[in-house]
BANUVO-241363 format. One record per residue: z, y, x of N, C-alpha, C, O in turn; residue in three letters. Coordinates in steps of 0.2 Angstrom, whole numbers, plus 5000, padded with zeros to 4 digits. Layout:
ZYXZYXZYXZYXAla/...
This chain:
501050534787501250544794501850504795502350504792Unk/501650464800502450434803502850474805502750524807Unk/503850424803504150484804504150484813504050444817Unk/504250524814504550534824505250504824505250484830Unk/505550494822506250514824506150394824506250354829Unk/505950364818505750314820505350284824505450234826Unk/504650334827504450304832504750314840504550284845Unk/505150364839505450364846505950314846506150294852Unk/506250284840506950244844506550164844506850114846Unk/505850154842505350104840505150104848505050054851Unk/504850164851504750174858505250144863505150104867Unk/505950184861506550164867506450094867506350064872Unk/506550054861506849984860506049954864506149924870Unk/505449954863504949944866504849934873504649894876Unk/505150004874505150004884505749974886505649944891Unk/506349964883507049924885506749854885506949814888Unk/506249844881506149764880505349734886505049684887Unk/505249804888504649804894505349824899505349774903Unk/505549844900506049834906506349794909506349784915Unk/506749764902507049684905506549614905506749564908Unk/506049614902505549574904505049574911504949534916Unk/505049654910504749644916505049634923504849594927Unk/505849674924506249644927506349574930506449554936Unk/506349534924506849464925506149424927506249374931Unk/505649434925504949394926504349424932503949394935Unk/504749484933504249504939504749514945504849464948Unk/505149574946505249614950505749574954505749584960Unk/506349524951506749484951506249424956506549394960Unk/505749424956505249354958505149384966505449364971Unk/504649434964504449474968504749514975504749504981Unk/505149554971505349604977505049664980505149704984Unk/504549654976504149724978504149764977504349774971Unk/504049834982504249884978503849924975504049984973Unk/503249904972502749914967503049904960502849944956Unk/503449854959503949814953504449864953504749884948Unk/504649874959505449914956505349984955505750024952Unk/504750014957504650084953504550074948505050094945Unk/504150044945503850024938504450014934504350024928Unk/505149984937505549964933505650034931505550044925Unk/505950074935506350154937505950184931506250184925Unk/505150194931504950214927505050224922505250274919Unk/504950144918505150114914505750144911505850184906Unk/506250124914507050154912506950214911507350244907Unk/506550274914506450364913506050364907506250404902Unk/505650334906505250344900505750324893505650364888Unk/506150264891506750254888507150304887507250304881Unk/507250344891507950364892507750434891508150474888Unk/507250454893506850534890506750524881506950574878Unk/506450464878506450454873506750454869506550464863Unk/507650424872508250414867508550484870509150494867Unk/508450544874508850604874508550644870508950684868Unk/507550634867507350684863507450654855507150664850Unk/507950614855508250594849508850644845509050644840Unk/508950674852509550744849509350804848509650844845Unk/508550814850508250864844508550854837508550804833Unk/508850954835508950954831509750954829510050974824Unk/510050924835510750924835511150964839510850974844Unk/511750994839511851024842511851024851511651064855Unk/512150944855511650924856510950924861510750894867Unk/510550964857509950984859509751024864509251024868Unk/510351064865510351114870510351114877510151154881Unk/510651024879510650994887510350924885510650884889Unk/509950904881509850854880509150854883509050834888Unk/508650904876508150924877507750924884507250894886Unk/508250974888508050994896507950924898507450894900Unk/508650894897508750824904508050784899507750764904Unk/507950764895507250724893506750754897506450714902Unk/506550804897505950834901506150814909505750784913Unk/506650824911506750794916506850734917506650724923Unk/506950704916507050594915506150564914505950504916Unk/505850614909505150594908504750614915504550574919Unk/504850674915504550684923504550664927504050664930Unk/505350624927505350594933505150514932505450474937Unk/504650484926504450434926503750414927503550354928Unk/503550494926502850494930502850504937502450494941Unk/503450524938503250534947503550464950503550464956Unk/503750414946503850354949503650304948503850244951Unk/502950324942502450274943501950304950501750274955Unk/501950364949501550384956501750364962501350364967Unk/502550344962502750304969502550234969502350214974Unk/502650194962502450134963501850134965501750124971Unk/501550154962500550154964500450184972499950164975Unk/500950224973500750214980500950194986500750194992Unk/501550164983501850104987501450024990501649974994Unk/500750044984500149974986499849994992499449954994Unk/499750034995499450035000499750115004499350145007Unk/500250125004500550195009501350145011501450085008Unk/501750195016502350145016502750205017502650255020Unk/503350175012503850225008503750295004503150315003Unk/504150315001503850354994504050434997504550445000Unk/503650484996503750554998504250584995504150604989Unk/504850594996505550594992505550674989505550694984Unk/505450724997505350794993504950784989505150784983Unk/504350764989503850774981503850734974503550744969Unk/504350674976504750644970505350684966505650654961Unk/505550734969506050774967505950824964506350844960Unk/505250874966505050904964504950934959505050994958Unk/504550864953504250874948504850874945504850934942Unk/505450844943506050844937506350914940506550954936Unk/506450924945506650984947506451044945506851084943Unk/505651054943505551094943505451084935505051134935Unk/505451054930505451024923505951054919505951084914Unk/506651054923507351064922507251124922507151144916Unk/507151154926507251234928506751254924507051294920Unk/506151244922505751274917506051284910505951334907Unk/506451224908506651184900507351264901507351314898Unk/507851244905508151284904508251374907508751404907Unk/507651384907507551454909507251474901507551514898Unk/506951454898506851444890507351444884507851474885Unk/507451414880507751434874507951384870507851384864Unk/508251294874508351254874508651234868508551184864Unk/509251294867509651284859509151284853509151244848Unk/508951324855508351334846507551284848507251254844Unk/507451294854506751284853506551204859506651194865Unk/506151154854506451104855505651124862505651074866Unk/505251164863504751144867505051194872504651244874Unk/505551204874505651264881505551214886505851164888Unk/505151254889504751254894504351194894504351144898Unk/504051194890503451134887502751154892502451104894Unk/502651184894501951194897502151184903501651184907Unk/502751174906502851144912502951074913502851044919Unk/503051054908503350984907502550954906502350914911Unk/502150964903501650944899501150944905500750904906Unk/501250984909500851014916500950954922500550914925Unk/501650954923501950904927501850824926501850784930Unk/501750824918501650734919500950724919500650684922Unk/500550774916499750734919499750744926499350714929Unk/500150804931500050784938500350714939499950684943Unk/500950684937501150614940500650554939500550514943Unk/500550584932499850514929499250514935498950474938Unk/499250584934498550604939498450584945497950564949Unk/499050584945499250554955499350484956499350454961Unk/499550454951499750374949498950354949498750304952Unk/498550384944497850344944497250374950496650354949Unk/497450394955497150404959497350364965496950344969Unk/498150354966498250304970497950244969497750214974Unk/498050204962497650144960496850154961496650104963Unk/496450204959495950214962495650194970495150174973Unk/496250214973496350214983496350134983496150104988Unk/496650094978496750024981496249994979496049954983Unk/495950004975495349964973494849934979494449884978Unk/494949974984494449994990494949954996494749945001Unk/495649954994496049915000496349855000496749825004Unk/496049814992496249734994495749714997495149734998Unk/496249644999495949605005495849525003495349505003Unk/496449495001496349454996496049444988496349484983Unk/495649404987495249414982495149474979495449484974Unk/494649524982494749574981494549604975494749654972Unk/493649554972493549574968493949554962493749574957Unk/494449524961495149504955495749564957496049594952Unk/495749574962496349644962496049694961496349734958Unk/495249714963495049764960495049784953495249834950Unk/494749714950494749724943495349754939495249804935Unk/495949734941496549764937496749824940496849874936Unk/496849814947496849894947496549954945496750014943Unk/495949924944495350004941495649984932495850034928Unk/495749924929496249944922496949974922497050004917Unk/497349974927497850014929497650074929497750114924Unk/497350104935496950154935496550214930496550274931Unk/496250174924495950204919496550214915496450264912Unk/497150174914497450164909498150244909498450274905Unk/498050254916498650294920498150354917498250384912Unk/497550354922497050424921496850454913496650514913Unk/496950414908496750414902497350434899497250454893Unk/497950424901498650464899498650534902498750584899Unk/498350524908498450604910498050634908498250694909Unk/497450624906496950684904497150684896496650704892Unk/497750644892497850684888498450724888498550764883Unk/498850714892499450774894499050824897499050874893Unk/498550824902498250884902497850894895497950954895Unk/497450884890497450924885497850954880497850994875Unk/498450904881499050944877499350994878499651024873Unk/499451014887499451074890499151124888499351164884Unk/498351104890497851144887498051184880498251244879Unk/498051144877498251144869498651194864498551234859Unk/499451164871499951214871499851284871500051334867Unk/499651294877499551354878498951414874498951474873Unk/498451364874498051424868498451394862498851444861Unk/498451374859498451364851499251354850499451374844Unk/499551334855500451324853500551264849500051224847Unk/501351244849501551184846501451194840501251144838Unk/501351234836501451234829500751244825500751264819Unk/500151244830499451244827499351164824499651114825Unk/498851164819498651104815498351064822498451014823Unk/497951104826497551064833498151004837498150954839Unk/498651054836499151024840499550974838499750924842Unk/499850984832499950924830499750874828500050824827Unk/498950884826498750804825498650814831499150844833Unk/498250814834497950774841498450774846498550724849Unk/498650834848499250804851500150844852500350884856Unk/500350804845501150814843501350744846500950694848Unk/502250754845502450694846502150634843501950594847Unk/502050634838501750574833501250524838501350474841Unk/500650574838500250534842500150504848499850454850Unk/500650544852500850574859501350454860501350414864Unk/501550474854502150414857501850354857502050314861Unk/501450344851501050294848500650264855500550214857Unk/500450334858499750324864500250304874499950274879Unk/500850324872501350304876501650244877501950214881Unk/501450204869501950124869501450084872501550054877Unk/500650094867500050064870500250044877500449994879Unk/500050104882500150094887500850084892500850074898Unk/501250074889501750054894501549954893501449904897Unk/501649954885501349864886500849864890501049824894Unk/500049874893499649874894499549884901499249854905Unk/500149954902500349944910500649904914500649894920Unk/501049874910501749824911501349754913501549714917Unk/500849744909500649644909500449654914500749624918Unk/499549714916499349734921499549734927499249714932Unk/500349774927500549764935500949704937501249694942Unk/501049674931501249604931501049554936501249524940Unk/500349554933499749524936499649534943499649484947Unk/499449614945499449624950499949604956499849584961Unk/500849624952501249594956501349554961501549544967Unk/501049504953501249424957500449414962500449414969Unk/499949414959499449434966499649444974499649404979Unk/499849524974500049534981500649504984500749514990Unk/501049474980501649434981501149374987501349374993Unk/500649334982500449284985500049304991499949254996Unk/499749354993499549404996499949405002499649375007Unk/500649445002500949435008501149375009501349365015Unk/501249315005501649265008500949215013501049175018Unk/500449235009499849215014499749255023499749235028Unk/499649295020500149355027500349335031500049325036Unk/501149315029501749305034501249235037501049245043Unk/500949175033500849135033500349115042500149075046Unk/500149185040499449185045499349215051499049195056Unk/499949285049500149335056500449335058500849295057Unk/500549365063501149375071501649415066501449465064Unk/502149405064502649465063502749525064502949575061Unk/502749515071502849575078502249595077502249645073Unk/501849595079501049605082500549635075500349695075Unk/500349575070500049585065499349525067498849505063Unk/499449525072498749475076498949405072499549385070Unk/498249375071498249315069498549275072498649275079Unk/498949235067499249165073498749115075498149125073Unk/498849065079498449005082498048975079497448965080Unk/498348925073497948905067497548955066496948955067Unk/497849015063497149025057496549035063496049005064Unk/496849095067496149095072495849045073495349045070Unk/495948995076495548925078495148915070494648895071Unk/495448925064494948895058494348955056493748945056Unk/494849015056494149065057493749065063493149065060Unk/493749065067493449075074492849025074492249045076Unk/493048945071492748905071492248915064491748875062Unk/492348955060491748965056491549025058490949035056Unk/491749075062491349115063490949095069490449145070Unk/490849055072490549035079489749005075489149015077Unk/490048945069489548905068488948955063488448925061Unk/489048995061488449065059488149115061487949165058Unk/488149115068487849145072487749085079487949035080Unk/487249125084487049095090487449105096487549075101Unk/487649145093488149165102488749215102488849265098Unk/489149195104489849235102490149235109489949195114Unk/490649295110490949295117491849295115492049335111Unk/492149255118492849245119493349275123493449245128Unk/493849335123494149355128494849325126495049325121Unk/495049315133495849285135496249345136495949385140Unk/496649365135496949435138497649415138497849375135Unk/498049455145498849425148499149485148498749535150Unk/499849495146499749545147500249565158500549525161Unk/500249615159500349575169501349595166501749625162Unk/501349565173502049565176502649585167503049635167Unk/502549555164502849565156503449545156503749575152Unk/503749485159504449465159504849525165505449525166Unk/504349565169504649625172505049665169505549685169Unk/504349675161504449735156505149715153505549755153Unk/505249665149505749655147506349635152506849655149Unk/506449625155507149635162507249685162507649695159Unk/506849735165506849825166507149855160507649885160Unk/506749825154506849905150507149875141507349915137Unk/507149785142507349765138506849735133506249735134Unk/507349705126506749665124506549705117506049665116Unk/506649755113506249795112505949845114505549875110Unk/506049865121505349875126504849845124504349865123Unk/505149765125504449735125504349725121503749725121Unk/504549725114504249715107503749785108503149765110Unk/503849835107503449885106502749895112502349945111Unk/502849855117502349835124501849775119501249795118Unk/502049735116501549675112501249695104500849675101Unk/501749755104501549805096500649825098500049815096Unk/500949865105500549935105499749895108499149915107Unk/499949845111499249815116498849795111498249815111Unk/499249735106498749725099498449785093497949785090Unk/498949835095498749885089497849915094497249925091Unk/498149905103497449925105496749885106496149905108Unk/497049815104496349745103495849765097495149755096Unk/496349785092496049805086495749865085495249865081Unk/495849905089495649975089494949975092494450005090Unk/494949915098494449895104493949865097493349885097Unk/494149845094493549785091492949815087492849875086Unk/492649765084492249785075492749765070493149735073Unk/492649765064493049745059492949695058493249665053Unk/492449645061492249575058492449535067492449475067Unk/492749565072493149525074493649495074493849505069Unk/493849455077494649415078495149445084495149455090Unk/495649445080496349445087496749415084496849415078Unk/497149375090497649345088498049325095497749305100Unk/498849345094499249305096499149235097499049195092Unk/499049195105499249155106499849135106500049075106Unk/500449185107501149145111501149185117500649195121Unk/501849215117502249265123501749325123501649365119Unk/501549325128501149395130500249385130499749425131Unk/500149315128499649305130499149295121499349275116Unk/498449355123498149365117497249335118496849345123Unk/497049315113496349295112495849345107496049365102Unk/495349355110494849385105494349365104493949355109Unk/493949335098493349345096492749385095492849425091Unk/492349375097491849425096491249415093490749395096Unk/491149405085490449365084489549385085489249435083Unk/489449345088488649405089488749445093488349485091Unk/489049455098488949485104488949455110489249405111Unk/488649485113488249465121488849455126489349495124Unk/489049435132489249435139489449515139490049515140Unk/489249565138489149615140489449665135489449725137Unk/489749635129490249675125490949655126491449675123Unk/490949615132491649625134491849665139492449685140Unk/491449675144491649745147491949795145492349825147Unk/491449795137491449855134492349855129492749905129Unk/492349815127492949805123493449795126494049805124Unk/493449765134494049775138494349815141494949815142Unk/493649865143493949935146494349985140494850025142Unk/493949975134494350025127494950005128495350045130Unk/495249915127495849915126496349935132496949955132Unk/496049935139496649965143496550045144496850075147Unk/496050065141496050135140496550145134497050175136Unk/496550125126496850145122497550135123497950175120Unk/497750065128498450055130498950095136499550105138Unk/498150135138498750165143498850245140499350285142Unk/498250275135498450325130499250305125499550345123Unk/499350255125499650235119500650245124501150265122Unk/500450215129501050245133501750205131502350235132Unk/501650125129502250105126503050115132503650125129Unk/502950125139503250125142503550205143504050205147Unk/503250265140503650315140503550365143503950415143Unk/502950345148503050385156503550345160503750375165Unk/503750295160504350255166503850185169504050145173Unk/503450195167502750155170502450135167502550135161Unk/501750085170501150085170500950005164500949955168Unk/500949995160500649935155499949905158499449945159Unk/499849855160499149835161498949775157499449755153Unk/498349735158498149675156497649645159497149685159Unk/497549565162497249545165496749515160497049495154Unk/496049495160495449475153494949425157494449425160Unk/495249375154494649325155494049315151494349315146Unk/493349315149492949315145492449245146492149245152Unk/492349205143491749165140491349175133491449205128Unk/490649135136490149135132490049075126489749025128Unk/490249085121490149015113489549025112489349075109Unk/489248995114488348955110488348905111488748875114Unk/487548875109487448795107487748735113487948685113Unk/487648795120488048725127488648725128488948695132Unk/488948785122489648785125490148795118490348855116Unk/490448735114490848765108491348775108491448785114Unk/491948805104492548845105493048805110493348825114Unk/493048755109493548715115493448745122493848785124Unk/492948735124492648735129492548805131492748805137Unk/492448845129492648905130493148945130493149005132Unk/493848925125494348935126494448905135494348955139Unk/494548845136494648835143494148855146494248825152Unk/493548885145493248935152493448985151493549015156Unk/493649025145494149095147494849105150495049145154Unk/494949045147495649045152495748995160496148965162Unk/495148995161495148975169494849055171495049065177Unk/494449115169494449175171494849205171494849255175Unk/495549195166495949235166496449215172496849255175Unk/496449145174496849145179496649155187496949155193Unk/495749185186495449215191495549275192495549295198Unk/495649315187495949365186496549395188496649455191Unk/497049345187497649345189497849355199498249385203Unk/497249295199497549285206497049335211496949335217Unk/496749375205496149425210496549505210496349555213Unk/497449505208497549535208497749585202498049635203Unk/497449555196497749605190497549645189497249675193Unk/497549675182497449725179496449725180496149775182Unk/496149665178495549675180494949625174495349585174Unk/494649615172494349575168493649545172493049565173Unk/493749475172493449425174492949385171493249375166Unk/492249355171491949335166491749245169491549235175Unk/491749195165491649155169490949125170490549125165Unk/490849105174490249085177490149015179490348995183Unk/489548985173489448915174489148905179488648945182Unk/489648825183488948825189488448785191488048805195Unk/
């Protein structure tokens, strides 16, 4: 049997050399805050392994507790990393929670003499972090966007790699409690010994993997910023015109809407220019809301937005026009202190008419529009 007390300081020195690599080669690059939980992590897994180095020492008696809590709190910050890939900001009461209540279990127990006080909470608590960590990577598998089948792949190894620690702190728990720490069941299968061996595995394993994935979504958002409105989230003007133009040439007929939004340098005079920011948030958030998910919207420039519509008729912009000033006037950017509107030109792309050309027929409706008084949507008609 391997000694413990060697493969714990073989553990620390392991994770301190998964922390500063990972560090200086990812999170340092990056900035993400997927990378700096992972780091946090990392450093609680360390630091819970060099305080159960004082088992046995006098020592033992606040050392013990603070490991179970340091550990605890290493699972619950891979569960923030992991869900920091697709939620925004980390649930703080619930990240407090688990070492909080780790500590009070450890020290309501018998800390000086018994090195497992409050073991069955500790044990219980980290396959909840793991549990909750490989289910969030589970949720991402389904929410990349770019190359999605290469992000999925690692995630779902993430994923198993998390979920496969947790179901064996949940039968350690198990374990604990019927049979106890000092059953033959328990210490082979699962005592420190093994427990540490199956924790280094996967920190190396976890560490390259979310390495990978890192730098990925890095490139990810830098294509993002690259393509989106800042403000808005709406396509900028190039990409739209490069998509638009392939999505036009794969179908027969597509319809084009121009949307303004009215009297908008009022909105910003009146109520200011984060008024207006949140007036160009709210109208895009309602383009999108209006569409299918295989549409287009994008930012033109100032107040003025474009939509594509692929494979639909003359007659789905009615339909998509009315939702977005319906969703916009539920949406209420102004507060109650008044009324948001939008004036909507629409044209038809097929074979007599390509995207040029219909960009300037939608924006010759939208200025019919305009001058027809606002707040109304216009379709244009060839003559």
């Amino acid at each position: 049997m391997l000694d413990i007390v060697t493969l714990r300081v073989t553990f620390t020195l392991i994770a301190a050399s998964m922390l500063v690599l990972f560090y200086v080669g990812t999170y340092r690059s990056t900035r993400a805050a997927f990378c700096g939980w992972w780091c946090v992590s990392l450093a609680a897994f360390m630091g819970a392994s060099f305080l159960w180095l004082f088992n046995g020492t006098a020592a033992q008696v606040w050392a013990n507790p603070l490991g179970n809590v340091v550990g605890v709190a290493g699972a619950a910050a891979a569960w923030t990393g992991a869900r920091s890939l697709h939620r925004s900001g980390p649930s703080w009461p619930v990240l407090a929670a688990g070492p909080a209540l780790a500590g009070l279990a450890s020290a309501l127990g018998d800390p000086r003499d018994d090195v497992w006080s409050g073991g069955a909470a500790f044990l219980a608590l980290m396959a909840l972090g793991l549990g909750l960590a490989a289910r969030e990577l589970w949720l991402v598998r389904h929410t990349t966007q770019e190359s999605p089948e290469r992000n999925a792949s690692v995630a779902a190894l993430l994923c198993y790699a998390c979920g496969a620690v947790a179901v064996f702190y949940l039968g350690r728990m198990l374990a604990f409690v019927t049979a106890g720490p000092d059953s033959e069941v328990f210490r082979t299968w699962f005592g420190s010994t093994p427990t540490t061996l199956l924790i280094s595995v996967m920190l190396v394993a976890v560490s390259f993997s979310m390495s990978s994935l890192s730098h990925r979504q890095f490139i990810q958002d830098l294509h993002r910023r690259a393509t989106r409105d800042d403000l808005t989230g709406a396509l900028q003007r190039r990409e739209f015109l490069a998509l638009a133009a392939q999505a036009v040439r794969q179908v027969d007929h597509s319809v084009l809407i121009m949307a303004d939004l009215d009297h908008f340098k009022r909105v910003n005079d009146t109520f200011g220019h984060a008024t207006g920011d949140e007036v160009l948030a709210s109208f895009a958030r309602a383009c999108r809301d209006a569409c299918r998910s295989g549409d287009l919207v994008a930012r033109f420039g100032g107040e003025e937005f474009v939509l594509l519509l692929p494979g639909a008729r003359v007659e789905a912009a009615d339909v998509v026009t009315h939702a977005i000033a319906r969703l916009l006037q539920a949406a209420d950017p102004l507060q109650g202190r008044g009324e948001v509107t939008a004036s909507f030109g629409s044209a038809v792309v097929d074979d007599g008419t390509d995207l040029t050309q219909a960009l300037r027929h939608a924006d010759e409706a939208l200025y019919r529009a305009k001058a027809e008084g606002r707040n109304r949507a216009v379709h244009y008609v060839r003559a």
